[in-house]
DOZA-656420 format. One record per atom (N, C-alpha, C): residue number from 0; atom name; z, x, y. Coordinates in pm, whole numbers, plus 50000, padded with zeros to 5 digits. Layout:
N
(site NUM,'CA',(Z,X,Y))
...
END
This chain:
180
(site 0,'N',(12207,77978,57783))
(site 0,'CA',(12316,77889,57800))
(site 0,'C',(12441,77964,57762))
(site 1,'N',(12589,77962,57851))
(site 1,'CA',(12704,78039,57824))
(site 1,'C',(12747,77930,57707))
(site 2,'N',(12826,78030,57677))
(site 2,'CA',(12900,77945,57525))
(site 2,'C',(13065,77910,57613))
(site 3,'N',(13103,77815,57585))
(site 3,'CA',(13216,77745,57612))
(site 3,'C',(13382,77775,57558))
(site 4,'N',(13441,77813,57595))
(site 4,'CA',(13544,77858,57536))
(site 4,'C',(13636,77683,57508))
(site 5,'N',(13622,77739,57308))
(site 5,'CA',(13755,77639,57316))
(site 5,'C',(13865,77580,57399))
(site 6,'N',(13841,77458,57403))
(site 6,'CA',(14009,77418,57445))
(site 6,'C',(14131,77354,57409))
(site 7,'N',(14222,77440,57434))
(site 7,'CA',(14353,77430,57278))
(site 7,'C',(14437,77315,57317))
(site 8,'N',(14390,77185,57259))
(site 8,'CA',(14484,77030,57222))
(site 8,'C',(14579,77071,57178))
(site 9,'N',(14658,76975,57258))
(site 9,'CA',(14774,76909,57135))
(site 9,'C',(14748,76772,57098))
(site 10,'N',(14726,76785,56963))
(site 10,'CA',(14718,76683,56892))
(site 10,'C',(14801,76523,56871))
(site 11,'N',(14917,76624,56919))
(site 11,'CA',(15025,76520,56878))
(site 11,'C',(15067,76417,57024))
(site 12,'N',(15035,76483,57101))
(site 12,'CA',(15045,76403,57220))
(site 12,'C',(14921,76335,57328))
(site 13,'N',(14941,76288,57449))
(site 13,'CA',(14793,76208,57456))
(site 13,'C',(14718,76360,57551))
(site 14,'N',(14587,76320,57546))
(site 14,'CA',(14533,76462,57631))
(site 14,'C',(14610,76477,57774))
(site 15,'N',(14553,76626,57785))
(site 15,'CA',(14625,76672,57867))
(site 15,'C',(14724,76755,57819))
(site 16,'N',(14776,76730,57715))
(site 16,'CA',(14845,76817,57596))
(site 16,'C',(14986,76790,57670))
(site 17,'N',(15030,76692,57772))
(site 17,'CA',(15175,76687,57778))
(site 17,'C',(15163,76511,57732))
(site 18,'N',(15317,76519,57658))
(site 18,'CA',(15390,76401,57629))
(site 18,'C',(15509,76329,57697))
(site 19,'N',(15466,76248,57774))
(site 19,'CA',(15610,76192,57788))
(site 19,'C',(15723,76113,57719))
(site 20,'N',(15838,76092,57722))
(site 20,'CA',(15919,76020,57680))
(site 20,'C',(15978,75909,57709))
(site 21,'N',(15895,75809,57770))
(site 21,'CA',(15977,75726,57845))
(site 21,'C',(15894,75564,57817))
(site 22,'N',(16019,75481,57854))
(site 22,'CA',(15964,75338,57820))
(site 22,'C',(15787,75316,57829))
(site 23,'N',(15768,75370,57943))
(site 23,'CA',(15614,75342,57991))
(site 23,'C',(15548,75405,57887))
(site 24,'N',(15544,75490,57802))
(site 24,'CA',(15475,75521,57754))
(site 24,'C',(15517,75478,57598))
(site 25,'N',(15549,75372,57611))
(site 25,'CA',(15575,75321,57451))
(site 25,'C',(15482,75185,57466))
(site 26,'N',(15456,75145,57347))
(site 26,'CA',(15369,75061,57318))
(site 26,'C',(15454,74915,57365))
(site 27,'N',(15430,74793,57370))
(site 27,'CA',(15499,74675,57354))
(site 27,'C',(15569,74652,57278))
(site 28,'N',(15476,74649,57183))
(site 28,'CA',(15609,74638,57034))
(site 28,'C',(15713,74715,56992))
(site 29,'N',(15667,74797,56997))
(site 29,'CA',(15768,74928,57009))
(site 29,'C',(15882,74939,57120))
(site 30,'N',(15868,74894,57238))
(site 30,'CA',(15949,74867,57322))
(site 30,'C',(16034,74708,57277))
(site 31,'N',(15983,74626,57236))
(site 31,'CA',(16027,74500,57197))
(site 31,'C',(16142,74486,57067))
(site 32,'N',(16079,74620,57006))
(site 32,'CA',(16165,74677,56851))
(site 32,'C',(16298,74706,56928))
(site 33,'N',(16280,74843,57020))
(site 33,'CA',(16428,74921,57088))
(site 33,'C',(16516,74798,57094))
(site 34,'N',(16446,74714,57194))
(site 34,'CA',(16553,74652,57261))
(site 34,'C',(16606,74513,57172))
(site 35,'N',(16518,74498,57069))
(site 35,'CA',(16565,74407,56951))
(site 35,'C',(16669,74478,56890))
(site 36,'N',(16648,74604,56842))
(site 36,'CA',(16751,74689,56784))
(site 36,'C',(16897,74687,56846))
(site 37,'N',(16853,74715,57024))
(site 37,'CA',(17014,74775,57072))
(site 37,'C',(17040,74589,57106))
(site 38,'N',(17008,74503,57104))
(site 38,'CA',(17108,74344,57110))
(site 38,'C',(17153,74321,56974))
(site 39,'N',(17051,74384,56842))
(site 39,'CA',(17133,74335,56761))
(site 39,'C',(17246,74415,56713))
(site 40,'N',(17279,74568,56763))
(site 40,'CA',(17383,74650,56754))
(site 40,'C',(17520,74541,56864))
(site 41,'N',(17498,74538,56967))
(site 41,'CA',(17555,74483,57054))
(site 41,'C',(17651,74380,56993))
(site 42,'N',(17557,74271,56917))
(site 42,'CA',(17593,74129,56879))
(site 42,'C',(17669,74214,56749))
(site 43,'N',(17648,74290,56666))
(site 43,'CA',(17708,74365,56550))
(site 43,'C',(17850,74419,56593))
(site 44,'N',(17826,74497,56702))
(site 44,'CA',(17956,74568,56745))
(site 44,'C',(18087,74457,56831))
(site 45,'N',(18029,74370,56854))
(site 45,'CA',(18132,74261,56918))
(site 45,'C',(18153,74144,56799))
(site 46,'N',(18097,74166,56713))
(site 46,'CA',(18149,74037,56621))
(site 46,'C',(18267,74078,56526))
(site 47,'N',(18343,73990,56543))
(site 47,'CA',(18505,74018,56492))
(site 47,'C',(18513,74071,56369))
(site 48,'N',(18595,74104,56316))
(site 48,'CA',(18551,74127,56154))
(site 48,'C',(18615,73975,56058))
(site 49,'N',(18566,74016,55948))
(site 49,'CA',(18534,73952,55867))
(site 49,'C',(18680,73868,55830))
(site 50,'N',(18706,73699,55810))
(site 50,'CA',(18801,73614,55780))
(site 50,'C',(18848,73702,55629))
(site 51,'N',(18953,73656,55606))
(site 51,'CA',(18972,73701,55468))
(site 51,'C',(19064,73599,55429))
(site 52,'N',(19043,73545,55282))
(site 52,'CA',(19098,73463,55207))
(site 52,'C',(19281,73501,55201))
(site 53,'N',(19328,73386,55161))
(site 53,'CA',(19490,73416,55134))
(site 53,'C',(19448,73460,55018))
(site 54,'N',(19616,73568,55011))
(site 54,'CA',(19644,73616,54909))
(site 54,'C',(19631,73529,54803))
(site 55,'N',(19569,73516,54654))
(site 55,'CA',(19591,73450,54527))
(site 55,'C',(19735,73415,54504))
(site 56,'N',(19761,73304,54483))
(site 56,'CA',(19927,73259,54492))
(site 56,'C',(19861,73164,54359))
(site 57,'N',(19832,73187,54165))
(site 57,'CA',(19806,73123,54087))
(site 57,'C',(19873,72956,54082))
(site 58,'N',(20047,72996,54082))
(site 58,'CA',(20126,72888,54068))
(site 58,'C',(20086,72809,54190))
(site 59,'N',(20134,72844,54320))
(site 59,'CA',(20122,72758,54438))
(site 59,'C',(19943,72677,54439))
(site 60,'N',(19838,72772,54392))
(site 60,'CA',(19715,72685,54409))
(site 60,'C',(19715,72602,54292))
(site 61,'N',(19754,72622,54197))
(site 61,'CA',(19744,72518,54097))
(site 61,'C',(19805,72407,54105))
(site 62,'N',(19892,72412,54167))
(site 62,'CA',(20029,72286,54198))
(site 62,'C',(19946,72224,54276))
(site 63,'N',(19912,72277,54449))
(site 63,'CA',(19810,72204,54527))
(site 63,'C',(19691,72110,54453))
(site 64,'N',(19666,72210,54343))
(site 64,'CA',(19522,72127,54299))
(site 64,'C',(19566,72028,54216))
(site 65,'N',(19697,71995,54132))
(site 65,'CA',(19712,71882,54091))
(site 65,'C',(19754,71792,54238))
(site 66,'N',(19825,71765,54279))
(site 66,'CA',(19861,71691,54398))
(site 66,'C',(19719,71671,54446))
(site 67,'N',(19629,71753,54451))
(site 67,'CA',(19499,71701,54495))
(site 67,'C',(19440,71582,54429))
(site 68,'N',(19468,71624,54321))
(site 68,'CA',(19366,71506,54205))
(site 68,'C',(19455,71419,54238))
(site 69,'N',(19595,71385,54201))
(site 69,'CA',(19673,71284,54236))
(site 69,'C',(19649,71183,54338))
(site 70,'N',(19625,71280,54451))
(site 70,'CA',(19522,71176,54577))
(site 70,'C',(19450,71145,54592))
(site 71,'N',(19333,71238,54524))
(site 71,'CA',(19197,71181,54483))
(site 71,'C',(19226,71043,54401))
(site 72,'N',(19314,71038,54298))
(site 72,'CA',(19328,70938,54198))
(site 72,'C',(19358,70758,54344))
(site 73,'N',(19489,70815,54400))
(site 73,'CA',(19540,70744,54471))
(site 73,'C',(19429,70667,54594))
(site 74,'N',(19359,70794,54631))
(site 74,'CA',(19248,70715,54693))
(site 74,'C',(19136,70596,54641))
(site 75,'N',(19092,70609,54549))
(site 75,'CA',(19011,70595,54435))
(site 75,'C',(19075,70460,54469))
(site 76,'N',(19195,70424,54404))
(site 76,'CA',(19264,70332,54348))
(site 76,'C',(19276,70247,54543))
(site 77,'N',(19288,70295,54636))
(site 77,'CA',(19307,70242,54759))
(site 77,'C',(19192,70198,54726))
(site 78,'N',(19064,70271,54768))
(site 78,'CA',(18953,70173,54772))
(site 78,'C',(18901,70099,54709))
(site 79,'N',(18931,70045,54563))
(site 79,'CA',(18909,69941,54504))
(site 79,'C',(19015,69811,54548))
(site 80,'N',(19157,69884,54602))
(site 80,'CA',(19194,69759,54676))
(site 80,'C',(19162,69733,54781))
(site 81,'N',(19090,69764,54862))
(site 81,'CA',(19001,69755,54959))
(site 81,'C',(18971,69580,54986))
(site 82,'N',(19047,69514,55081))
(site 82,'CA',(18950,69399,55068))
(site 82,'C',(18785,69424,55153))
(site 83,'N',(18736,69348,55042))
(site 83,'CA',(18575,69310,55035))
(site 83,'C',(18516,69269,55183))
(site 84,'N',(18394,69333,55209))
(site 84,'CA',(18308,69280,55333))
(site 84,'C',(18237,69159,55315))
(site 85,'N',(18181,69106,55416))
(site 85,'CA',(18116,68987,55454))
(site 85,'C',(18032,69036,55350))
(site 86,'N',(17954,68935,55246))
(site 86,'CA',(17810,68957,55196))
(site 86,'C',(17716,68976,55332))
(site 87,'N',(17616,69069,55300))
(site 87,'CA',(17521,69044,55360))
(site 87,'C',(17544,69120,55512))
(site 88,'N',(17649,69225,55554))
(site 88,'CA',(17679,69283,55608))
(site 88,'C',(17662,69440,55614))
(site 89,'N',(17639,69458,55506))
(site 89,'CA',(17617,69611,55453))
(site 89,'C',(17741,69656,55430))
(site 90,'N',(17842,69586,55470))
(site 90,'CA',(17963,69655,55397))
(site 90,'C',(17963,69749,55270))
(site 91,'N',(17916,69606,55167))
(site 91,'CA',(17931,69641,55034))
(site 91,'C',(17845,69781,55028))
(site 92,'N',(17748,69795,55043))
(site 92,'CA',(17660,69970,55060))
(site 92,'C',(17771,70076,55094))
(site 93,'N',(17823,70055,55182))
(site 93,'CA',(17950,70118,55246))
(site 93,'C',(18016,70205,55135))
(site 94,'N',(18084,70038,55087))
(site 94,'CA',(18186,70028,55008))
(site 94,'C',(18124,70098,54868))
(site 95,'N',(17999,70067,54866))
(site 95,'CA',(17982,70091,54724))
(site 95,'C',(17944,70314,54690))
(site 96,'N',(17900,70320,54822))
(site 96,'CA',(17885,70488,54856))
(site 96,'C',(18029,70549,54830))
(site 97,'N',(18108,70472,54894))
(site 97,'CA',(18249,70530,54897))
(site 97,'C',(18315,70563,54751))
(site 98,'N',(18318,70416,54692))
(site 98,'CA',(18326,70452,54538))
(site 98,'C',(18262,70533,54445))
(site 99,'N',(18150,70558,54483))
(site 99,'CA',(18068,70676,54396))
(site 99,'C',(18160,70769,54414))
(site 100,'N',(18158,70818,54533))
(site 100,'CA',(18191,70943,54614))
(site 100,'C',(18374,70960,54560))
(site 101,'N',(18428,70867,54555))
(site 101,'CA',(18598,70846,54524))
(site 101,'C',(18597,70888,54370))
(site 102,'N',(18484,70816,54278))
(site 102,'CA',(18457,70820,54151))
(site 102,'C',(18452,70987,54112))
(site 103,'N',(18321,71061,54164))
(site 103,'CA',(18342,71205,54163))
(site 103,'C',(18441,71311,54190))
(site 104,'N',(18473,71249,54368))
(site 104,'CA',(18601,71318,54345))
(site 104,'C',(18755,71304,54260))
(site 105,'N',(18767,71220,54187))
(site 105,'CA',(18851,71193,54065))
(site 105,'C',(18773,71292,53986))
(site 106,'N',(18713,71290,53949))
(site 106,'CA',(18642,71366,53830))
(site 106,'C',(18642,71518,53874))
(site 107,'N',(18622,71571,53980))
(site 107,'CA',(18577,71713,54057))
(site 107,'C',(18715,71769,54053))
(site 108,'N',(18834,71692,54068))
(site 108,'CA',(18966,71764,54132))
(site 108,'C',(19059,71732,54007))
(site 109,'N',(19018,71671,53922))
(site 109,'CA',(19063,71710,53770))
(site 109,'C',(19029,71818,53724))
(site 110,'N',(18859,71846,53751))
(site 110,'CA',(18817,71962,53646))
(site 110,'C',(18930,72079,53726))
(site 111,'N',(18890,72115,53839))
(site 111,'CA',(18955,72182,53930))
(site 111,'C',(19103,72199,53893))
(site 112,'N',(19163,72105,53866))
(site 112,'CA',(19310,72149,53813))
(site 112,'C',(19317,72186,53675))
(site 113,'N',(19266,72122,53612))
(site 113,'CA',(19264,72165,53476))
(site 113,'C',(19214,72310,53438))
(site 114,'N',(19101,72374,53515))
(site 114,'CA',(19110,72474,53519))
(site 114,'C',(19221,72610,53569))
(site 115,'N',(19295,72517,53641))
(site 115,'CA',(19371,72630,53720))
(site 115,'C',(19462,72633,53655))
(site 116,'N',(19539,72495,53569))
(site 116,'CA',(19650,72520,53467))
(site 116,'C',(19628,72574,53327))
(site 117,'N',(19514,72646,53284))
(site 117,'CA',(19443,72687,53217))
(site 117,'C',(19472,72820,53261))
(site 118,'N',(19496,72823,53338))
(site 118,'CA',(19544,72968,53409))
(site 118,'C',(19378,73058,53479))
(site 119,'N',(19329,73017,53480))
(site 119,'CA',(19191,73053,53553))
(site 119,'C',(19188,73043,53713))
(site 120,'N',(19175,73201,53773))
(site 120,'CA',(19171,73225,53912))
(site 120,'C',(19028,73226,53964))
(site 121,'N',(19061,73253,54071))
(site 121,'CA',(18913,73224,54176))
(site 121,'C',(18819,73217,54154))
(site 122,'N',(18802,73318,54104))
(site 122,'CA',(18624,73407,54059))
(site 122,'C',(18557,73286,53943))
(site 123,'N',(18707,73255,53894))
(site 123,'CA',(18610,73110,53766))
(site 123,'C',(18632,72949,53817))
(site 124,'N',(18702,72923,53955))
(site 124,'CA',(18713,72833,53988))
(site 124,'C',(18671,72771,54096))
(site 125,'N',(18592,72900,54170))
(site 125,'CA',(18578,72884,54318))
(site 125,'C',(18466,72775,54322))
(site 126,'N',(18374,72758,54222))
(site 126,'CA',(18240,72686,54194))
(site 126,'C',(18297,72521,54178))
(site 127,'N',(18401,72533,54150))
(site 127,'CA',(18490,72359,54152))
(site 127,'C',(18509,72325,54279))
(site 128,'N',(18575,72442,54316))
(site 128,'CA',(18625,72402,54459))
(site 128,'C',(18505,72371,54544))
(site 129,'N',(18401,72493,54530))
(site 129,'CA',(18295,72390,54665))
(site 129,'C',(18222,72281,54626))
(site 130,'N',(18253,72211,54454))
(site 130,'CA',(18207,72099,54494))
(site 130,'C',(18268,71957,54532))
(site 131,'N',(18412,71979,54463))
(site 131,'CA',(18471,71901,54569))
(site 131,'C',(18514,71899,54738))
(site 132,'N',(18507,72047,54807))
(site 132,'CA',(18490,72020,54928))
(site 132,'C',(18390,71934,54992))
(site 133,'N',(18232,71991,54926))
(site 133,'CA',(18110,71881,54999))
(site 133,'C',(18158,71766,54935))
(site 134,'N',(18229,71754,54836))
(site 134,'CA',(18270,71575,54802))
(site 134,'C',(18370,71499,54941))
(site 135,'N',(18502,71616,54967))
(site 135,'CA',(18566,71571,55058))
(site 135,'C',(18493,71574,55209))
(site 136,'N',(18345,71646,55212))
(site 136,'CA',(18297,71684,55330))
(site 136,'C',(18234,71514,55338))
(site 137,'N',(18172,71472,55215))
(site 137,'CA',(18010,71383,55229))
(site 137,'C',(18095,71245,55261))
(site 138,'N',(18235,71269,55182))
(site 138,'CA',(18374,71108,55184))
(site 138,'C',(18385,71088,55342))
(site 139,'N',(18437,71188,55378))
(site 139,'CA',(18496,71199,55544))
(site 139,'C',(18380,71132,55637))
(site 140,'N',(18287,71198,55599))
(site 140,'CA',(18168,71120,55689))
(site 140,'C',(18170,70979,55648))
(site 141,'N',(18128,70919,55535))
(site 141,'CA',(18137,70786,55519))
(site 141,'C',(18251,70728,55566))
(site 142,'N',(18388,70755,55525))
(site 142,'CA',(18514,70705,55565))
(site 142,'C',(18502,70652,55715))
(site 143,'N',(18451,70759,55774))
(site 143,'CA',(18456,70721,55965))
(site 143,'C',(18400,70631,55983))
(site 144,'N',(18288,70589,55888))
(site 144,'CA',(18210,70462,55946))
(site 144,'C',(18234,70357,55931))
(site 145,'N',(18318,70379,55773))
(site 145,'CA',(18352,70219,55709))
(site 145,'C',(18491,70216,55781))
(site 146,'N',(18481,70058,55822))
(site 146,'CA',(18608,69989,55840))
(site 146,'C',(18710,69960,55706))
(site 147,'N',(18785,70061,55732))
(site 147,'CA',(18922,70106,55609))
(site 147,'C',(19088,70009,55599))
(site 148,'N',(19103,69978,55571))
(site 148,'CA',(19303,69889,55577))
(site 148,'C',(19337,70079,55591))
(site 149,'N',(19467,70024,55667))
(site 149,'CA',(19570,70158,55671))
(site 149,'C',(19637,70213,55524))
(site 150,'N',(19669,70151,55466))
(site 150,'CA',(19684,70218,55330))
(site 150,'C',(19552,70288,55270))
(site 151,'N',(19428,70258,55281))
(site 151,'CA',(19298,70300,55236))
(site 151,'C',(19270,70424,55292))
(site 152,'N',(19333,70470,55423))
(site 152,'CA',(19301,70536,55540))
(site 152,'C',(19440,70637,55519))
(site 153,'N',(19542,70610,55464))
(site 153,'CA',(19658,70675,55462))
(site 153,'C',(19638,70781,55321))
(site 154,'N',(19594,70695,55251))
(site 154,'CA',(19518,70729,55130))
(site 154,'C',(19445,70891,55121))
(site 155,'N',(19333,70853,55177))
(site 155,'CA',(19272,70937,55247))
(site 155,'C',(19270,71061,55316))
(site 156,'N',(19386,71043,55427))
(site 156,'CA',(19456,71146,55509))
(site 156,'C',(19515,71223,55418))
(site 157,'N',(19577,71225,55267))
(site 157,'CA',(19684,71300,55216))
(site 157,'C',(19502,71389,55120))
(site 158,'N',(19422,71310,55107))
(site 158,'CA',(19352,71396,55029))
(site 158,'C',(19298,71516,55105))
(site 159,'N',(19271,71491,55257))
(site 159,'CA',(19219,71549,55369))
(site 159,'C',(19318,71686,55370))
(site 160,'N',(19464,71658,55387))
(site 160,'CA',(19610,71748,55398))
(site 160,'C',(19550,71808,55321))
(site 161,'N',(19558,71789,55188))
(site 161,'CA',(19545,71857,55031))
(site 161,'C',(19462,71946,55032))
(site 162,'N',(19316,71903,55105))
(site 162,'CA',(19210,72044,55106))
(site 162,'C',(19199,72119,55219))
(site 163,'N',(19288,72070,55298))
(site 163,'CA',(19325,72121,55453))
(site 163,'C',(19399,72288,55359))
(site 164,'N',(19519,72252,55246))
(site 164,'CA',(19670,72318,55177))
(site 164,'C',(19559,72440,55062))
(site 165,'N',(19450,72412,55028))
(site 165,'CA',(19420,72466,54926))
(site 165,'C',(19293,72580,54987))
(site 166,'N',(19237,72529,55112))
(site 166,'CA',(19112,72597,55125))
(site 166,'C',(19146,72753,55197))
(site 167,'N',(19233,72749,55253))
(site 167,'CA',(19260,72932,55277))
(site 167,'C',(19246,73031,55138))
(site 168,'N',(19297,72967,55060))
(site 168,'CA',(19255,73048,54859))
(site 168,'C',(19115,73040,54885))
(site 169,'N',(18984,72926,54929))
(site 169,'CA',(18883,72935,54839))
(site 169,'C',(18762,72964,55003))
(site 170,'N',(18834,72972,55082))
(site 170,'CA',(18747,72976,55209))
(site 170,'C',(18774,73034,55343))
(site 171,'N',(18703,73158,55363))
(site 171,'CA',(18761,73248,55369))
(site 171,'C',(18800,73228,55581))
(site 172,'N',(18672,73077,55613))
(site 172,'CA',(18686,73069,55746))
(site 172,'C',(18772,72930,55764))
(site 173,'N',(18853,72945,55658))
(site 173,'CA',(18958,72846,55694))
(site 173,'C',(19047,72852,55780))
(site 174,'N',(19155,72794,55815))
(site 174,'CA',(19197,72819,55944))
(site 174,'C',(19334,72911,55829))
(site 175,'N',(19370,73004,55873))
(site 175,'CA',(19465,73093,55794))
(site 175,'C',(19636,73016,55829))
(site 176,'N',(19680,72991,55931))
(site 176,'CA',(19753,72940,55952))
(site 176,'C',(19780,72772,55884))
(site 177,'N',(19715,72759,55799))
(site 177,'CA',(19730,72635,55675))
(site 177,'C',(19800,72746,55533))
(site 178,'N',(19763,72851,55584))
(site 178,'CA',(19826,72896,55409))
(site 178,'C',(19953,72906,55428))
(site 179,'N',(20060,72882,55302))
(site 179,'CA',(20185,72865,55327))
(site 179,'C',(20236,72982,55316))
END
């Protein structure tokens, strides 16, 4: 029997010892990776850059944040003059969500000022601010539903202004054209 002469593989590629380079010869997943990769470069390279907060203005946000509480207070005080719903209407549920919610934000946009006339900037106040925003976020929703008097509703609108005046300081996709 003749003896067989070795035959010299390449290891690294499939037999035949040539490799190609091309989609077809990539696996699924591996093809599924590329093209995951180059959409999420795509979606990376077209997304705008990043909002950026107003400049820190200490005096001007602190002033805002009292005038805030002030309206918070003023609201508060609208909706207890609030005349009363039908019993048995669900008003009062309404009414009575609203006051929680009026109750906190009195309390949320005090701490919030008091901190800021304390002289304390962002980095130690920003944690006030988002919780009275979801306060002014969770109010607004209720507000729309309950049937309000125009003073209750006027009320309201100035607290809305107020975090409309303050949120370019604490948020950075605020609309920039609110900062003064």
């Amino acid at each position: 029997m003749a003896a067989r002469a070795p035959v010299a593989r390449n290891d690294s590629g499939p037999p035949g010892g040539t490799k190609e380079t091309t989609m077809s010869a990539a696996s699924p997943s591996t093809a599924r990776k590329l093209l995951g990769a180059l959409a999420l470069g795509s979606v990376v390279a077209a997304a705008p850059a990043a909002a950026e907060l107003a400049a820190w203005d200490q005096a001007r946000v602190t002033a805002i944040a009292g005038q805030w509480a002030d309206a918070a207070d003023a609201w508060q005080q609208a909706l207890r003059d609030q005349p009363g719903g039908q019993i048995g209407s669900g008003d009062a549920e309404q009414a009575f969500g609203l006051g929680q919610k009026a109750e906190a934000l009195h309390v949320q946009t005090r701490a919030l000022a008091g901190h800021l006339a304390k002289g304390e900037g962002y980095d130690k106040t920003r944690n006030y601010y988002r919780d009275v925003k979801e306060l002014v976020d969770d109010s607004d929703e209720l507000a729309q539903r309950a049937e309000l008097d125009e003073p209750t509703m006027d009320a309201w609108a100035k607290v809305v202004d107020l975090q409309r005046q303050i949120a370019p300081y604490y948020d950075p996709k605020a609309d920039a054209e609110t900062a003064p």
